[in-house]
PADRENRO-410082 format. One record per residue (C-alpha): residue number from 1; residue in one letter; x, y, z. Coordinates in steps of 0.1 Angstrom, whole numbers, plus 5000, padded with zeros to 4 digits. Example, Ala and Ser with C-alpha at 12.3 -4.5 7.8 and 13.67 -1.06 7.14 Angstrom:
<sites>
{1, A, {5123, 4955, 5078}}
{2, S, {5137, 4989, 5071}}
</sites>
This chain:
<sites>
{1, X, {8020, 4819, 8601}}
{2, X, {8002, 4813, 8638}}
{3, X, {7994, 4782, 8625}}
{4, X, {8025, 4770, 8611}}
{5, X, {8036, 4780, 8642}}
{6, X, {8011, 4754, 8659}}
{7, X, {8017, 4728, 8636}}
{8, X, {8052, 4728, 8646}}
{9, X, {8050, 4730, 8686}}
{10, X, {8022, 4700, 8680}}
{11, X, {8048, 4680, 8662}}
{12, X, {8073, 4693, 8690}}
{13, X, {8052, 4680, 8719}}
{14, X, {8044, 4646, 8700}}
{15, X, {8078, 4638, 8693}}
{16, X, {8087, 4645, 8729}}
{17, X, {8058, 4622, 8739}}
{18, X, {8074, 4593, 8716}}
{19, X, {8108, 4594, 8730}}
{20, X, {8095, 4594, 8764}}
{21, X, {8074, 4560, 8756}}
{22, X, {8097, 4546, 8742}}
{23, X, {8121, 4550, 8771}}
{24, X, {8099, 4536, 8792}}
{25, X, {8092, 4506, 8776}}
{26, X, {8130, 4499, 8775}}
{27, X, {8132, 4501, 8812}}
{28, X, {8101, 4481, 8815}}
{29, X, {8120, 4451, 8795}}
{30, X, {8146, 4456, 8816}}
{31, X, {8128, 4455, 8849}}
{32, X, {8114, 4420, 8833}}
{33, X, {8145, 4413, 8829}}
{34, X, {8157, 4416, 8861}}
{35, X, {8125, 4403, 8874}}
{36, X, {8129, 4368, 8858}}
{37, X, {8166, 4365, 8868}}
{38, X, {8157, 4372, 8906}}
{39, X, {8127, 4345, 8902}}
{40, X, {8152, 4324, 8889}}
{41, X, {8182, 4329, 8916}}
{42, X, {8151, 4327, 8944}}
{43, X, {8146, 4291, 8926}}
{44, X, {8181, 4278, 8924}}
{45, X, {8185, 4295, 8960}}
{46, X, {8156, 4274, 8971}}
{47, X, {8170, 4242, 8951}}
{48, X, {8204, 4246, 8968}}
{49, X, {8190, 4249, 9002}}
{50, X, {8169, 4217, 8997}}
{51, X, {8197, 4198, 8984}}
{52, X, {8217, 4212, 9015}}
{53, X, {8194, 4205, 9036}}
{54, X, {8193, 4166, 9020}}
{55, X, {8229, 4160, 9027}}
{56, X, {8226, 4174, 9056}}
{57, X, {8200, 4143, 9068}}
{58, X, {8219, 4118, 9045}}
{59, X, {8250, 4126, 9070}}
{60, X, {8230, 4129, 9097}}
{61, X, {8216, 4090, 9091}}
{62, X, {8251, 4075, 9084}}
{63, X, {8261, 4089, 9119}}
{64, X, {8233, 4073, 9134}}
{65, X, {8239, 4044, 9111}}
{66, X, {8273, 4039, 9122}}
{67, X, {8264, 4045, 9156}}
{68, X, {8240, 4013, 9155}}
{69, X, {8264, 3993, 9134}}
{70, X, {8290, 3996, 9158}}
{71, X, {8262, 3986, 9183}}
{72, X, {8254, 3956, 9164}}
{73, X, {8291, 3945, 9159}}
{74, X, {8298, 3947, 9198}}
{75, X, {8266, 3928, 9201}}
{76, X, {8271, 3904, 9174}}
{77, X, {8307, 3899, 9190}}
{78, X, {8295, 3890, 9223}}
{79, X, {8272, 3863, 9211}}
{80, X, {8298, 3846, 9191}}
{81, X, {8323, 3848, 9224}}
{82, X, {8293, 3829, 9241}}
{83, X, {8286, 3803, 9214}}
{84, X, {8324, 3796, 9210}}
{85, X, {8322, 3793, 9247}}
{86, X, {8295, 3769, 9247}}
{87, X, {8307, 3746, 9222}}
{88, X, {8341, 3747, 9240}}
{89, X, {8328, 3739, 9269}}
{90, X, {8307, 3709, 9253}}
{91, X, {8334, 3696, 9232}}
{92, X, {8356, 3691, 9266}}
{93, X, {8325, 3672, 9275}}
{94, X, {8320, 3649, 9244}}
{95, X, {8362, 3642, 9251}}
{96, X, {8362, 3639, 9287}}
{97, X, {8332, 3614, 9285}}
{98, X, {8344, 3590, 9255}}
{99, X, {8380, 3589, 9276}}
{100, X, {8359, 3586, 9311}}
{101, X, {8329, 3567, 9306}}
{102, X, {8328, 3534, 9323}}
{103, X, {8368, 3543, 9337}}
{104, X, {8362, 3540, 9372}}
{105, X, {8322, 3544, 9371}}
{106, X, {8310, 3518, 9352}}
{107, X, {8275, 3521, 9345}}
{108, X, {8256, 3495, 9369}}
{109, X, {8258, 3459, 9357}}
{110, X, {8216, 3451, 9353}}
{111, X, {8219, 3482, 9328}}
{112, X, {8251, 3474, 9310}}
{113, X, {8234, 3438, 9306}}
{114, X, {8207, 3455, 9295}}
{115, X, {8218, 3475, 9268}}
{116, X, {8242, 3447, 9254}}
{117, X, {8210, 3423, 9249}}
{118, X, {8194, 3457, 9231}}
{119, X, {8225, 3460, 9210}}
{120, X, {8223, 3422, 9203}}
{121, X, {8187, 3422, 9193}}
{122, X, {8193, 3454, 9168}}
{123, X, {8228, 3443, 9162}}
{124, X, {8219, 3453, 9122}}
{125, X, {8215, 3486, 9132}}
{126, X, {8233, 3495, 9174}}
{127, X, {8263, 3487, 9183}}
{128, X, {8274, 3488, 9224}}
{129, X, {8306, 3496, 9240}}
{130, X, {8301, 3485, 9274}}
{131, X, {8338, 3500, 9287}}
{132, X, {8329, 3530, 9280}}
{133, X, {8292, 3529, 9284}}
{134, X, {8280, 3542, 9242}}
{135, X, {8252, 3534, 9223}}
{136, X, {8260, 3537, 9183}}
{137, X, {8234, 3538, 9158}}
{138, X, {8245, 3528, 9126}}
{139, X, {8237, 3556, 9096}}
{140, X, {8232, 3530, 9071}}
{141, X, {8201, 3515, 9084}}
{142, X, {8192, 3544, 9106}}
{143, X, {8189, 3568, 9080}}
{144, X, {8180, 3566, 9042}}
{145, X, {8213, 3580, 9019}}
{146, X, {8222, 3614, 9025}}
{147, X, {8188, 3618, 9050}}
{148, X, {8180, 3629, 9085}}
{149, X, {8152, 3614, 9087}}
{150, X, {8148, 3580, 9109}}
{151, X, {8140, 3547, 9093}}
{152, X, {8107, 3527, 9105}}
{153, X, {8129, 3498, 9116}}
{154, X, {8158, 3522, 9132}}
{155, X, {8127, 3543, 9152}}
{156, X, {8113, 3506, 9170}}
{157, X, {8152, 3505, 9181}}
{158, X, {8148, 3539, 9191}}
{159, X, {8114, 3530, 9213}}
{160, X, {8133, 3496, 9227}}
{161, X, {8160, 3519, 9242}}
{162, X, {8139, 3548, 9253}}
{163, X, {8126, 3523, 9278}}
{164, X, {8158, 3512, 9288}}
{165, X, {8169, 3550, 9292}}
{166, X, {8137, 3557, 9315}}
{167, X, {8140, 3527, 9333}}
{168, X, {8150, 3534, 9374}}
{169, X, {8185, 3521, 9364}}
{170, X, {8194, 3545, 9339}}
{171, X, {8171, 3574, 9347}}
{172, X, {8193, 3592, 9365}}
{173, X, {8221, 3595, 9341}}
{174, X, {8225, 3625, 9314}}
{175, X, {8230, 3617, 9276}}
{176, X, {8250, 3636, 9247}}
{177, X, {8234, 3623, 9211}}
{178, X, {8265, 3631, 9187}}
{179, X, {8262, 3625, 9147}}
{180, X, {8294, 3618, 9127}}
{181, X, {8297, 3614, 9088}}
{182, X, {8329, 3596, 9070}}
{183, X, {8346, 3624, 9049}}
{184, X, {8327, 3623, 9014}}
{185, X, {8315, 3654, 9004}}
{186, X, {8275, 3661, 9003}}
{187, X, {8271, 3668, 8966}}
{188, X, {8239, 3654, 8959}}
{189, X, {8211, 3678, 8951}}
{190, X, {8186, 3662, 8970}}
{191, X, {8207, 3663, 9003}}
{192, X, {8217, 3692, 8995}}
{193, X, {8180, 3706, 8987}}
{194, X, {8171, 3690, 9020}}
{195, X, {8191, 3711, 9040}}
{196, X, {8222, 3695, 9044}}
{197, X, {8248, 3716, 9032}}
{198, X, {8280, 3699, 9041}}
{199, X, {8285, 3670, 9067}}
{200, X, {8281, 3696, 9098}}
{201, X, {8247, 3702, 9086}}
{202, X, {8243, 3663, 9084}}
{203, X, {8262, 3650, 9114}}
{204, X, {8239, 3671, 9133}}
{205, X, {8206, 3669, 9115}}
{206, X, {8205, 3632, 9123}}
{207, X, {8220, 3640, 9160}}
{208, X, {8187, 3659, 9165}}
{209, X, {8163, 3630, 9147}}
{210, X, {8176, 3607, 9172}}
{211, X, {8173, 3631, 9201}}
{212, X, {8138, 3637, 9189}}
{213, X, {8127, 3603, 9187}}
{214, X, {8139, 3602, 9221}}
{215, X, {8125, 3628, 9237}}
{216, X, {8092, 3614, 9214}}
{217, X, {8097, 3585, 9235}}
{218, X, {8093, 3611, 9268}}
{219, X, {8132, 3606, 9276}}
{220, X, {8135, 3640, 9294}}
{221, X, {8149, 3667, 9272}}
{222, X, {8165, 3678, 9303}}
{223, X, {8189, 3650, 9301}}
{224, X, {8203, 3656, 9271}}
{225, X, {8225, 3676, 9250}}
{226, X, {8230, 3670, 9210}}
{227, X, {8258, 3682, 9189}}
{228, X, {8273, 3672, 9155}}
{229, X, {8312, 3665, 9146}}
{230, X, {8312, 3660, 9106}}
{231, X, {8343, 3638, 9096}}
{232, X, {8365, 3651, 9125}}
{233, X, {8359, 3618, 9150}}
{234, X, {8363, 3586, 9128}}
{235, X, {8369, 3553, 9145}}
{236, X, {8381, 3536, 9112}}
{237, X, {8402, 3546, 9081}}
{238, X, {8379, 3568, 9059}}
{239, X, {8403, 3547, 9032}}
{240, X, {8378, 3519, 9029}}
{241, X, {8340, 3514, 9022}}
{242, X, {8343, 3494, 9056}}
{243, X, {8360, 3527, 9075}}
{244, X, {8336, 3548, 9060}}
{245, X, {8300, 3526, 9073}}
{246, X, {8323, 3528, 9106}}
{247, X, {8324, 3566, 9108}}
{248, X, {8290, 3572, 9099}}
{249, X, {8266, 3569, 9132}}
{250, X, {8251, 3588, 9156}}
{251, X, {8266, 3577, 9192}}
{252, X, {8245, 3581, 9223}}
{253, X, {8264, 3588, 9254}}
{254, X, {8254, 3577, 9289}}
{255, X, {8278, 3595, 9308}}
{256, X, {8288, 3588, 9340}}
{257, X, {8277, 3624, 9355}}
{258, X, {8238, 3623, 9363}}
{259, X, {8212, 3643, 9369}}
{260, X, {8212, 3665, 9404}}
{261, X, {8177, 3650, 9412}}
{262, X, {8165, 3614, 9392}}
{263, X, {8147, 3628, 9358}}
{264, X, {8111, 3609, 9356}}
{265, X, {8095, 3597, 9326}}
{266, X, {8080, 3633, 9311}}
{267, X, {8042, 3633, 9309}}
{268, X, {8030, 3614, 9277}}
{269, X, {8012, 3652, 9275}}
{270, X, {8046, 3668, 9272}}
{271, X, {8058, 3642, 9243}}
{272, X, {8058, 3646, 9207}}
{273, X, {8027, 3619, 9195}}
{274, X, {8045, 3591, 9179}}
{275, X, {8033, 3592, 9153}}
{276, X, {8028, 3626, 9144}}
{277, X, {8042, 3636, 9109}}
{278, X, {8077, 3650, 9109}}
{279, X, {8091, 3677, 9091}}
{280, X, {8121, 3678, 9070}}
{281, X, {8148, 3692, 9088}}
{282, X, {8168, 3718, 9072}}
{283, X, {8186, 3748, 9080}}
{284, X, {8156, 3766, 9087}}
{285, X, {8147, 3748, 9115}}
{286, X, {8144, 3762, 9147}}
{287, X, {8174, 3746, 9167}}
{288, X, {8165, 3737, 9204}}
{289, X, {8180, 3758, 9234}}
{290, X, {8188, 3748, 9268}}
{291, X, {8156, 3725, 9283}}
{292, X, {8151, 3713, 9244}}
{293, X, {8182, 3697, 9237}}
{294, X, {8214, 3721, 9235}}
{295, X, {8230, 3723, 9198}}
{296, X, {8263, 3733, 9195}}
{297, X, {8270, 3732, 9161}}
{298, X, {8254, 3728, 9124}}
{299, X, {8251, 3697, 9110}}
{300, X, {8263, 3671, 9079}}
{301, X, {8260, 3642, 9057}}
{302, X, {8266, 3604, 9044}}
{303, X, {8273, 3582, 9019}}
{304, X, {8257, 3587, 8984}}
{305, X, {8258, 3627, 8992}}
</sites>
């Protein structure tokens, strides 16, 4: 009986032990459980702070972008105002000195004589208006089709009146080199590969040849501004082959303001060799300043464009 007894309180206690166990490993599953879920809110937690913390820097870089876009478009706004200034300012020039030029100051007679004996030598190439005191160099022959760059007979011209424009009789006088195109459109690839976009890029390509050549030639850059005018100046109907060769040339000015003090012959050391090779110009090209030769606008083209 005592050990029935026994048998039974052992199987008592041992089923008590299982229960117990069993217990516990349920609330250890669930402590998992709860374990994995914190670990993964502490992870999304962490995620959401990052990304947060992400826009937070995103918004924080568009202010400062805005800040310094703003900056640039008050910048960008006052360089335009001065540009637009500038070319006002030398388009009033160009006008007043192809109304003016020889009206009143006529440039002396030795020089006028001068130039009208270069303009008779070259006559293929320059023509002279003596009233009104402009040199015009004829595209065609200056420049190959569609081309900024100068001919081999056109740059000889160029040298014949470099002397005449350093000579003591014309020294003192400033110059505005001015390229104009008739109104064809550039459409040629290779002008149009060259550089010369439309017939701004053009006029004032070959505006800048000739003001090269000069200054080449040690004609103080000083002296000189360069600009280009596309089809907006013809001197004949653009209705006509004949018109056309009219309006395209590049026109050197002598106008009848000079210098404040007589411009000498620049230092052969200062000069462009002549014959050093020249570079395509194209719309890359760095476009002189003030003291180079002052540009005003882009330039444009001629005939087979």
């Amino acid at each position: 009986m005592a050990r029935k007894l026994f048998i039974v309180a052992a199987l008592g206690l041992i089923s008590v032990g299982c229960v117990s166990q069993e217990k516990y490993n349920a609330l250890r599953l669930e402590r998992d459980r709860f374990a994995e879920q914190l670990g993964q809110a502490q992870t999304e937690a962490s995620a959401a702070r990052s990304e947060a913390d992400a826009y937070k820097n995103q918004l924080s870089n568009i202010g400062a972008a805005g800040g310094n876009k703003d900056a640039m478009i008050v910048n960008l706004t006052g360089q335009n105002t001065e540009l637009q200034r500038q070319l006002d300012a030398l388009n009033r020039q160009y006008q007043d000195a192809v109304k003016n030029v020889g009206a009143g100051s006529p440039l002396p007679v030795p020089l006028t004589n001068e130039l009208q004996a270069f303009a008779n030598q070259n006559s293929d190439i320059v023509d002279f208006d003596s009233a009104r005191g402009i040199v015009k160099f004829k595209s065609d022959l200056t420049f190959s089709p569609g081309s900024a760059e100068v001919t081999q007979p056109a740059r000889g011209a160029l040298q014949r009146f470099a002397q005449i424009l350093n000579s003591p009789a014309a020294a003192g006088y400033e110059l505005m080199v001015a390229g104009h195109t008739d109104d064809t459109n550039v459409v040629n690839p290779a002008t149009l590969n060259a550089g010369h976009k439309d017939n701004w890029y053009l006029s004032a390509h070959r505006a800048i040849s000739v003001g090269k050549e000069l200054m080449a030639d040690r004609v103080s850059s000083q002296r000189m501004a360069v600009t280009g005018y596309a089809d907006q100046r013809p001197i004949a109907s653009n209705a006509s082959d004949s018109g056309k060769a009219q309006n395209r040339r590049v026109e050197v000015l002598i106008l009848p303001t000079q210098v404040r003090a007589p411009m000498a012959a620049a230092p052969s050391g200062a000069s462009a060799p002549r014959h050093a090779p020249r570079q395509p110009i194209n719309k890359d090209s760095a476009i002189p300043s003030r003291g180079t030769g002052t540009v005003t606008t882009d330039p444009g083209s001629a005939f087979n464009k």
